[in-house]
N, C-alpha and C positions, 0 to 999 in steps of 0.2 A: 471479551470473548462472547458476550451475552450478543453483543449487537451483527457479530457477526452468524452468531447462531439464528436470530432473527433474518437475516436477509437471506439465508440457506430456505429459511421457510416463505418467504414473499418471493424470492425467481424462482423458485419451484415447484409454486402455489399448491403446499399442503399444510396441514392446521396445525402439524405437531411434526417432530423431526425424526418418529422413531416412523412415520409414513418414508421417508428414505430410503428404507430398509426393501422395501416394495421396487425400487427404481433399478433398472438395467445402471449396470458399469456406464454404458455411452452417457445414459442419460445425467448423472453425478458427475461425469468428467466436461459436459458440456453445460450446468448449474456452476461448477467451479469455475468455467472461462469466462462466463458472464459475469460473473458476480467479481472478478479480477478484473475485466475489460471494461464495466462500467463503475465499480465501486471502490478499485484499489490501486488506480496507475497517476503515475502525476499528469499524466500528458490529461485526463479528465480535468485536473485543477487546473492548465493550463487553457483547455478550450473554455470553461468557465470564468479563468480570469480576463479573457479574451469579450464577456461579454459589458454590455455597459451592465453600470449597477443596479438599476432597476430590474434588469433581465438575469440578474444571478441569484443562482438558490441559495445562501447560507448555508442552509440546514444541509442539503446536498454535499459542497463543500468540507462540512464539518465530517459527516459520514467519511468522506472519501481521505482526509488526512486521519482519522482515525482508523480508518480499515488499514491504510499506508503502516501508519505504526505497529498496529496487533500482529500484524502478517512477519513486519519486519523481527517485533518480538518474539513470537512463536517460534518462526525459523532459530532464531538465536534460544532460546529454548530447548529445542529438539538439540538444535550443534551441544549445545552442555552439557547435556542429559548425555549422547551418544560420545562428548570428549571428541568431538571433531574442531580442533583448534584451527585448523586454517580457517574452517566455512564461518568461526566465529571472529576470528581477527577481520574478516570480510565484512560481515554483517557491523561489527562494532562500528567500522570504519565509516560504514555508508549513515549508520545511526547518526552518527556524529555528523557529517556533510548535509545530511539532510535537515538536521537540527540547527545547524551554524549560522544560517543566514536569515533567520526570522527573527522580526521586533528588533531590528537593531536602532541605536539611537539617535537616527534620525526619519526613522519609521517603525511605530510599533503596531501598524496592522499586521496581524499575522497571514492573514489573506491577499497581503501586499503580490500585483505583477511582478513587484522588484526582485522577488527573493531567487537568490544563486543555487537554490537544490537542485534543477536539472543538470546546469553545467559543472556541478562538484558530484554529481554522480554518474557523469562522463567521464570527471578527469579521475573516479575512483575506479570506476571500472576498465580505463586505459590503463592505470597503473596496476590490479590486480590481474584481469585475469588472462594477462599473457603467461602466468604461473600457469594457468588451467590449460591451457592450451596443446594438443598434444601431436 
């Protein structure tokens, strides 16, 4: 949580987080799209993976499958806490898919091109949420 509190304060450029308090609704709803759009989506670890090795960040990388997880945590979280069991059989679901295909043994880079998280969280999201659909 610590690191994502850290980045609320570097795309927002202010020194402490209770300066938030000061920002317009637009402006916190458009700190959270960024900070999603650059720090929290796979398609980020895909244009990264996409680079040769010299030209990839690590440390970047590492942010961004960690921000992937805490977000995913949190939501699963909040579903506990509120006893919302669908949106938690969901999240479990995608946890697991996303988890599945990394370090396998015949590749244990974790930063591996190879890994199947986007297209098992296709076929997770094909299979769930035509439930949501209405």
């Amino acid at each position: 949580m610590a690191h994502l509190q850290d980045l609320w304060e570097v795309v927002s450029n202010v020194q402490d987080l209770i300066e938030l308090r000061s920002k317009t609704p637009e402006d916190l709803i458009a700190t959270t799209a960024k900070i999603v759009t650059e720090y929290a989506l796979t398609n980020v670890l895909m244009k990264l993976g996409a680079l040769s090795r010299e030209e990839q960040d690590n440390l970047l990388k590492s942010t961004v499958i960690y921000c992937c997880d805490d977000l995913d945590y949190c939501n699963l979280d909040n579903a506990m806490l509120s006893g919302d069991v669908g949106c938690m059989e969901l999240l479990l679901l995608l946890i697991h898919l996303e988890t599945s295909g990394h370090a396998t043994s015949t590749n244990k880079d974790p930063f591996s091109q190879t890994s199947t998280q986007p297209l098992c969280l296709v076929w997770a999201l094909e299979l769930v949420l035509p439930q949501f659909v209405v």
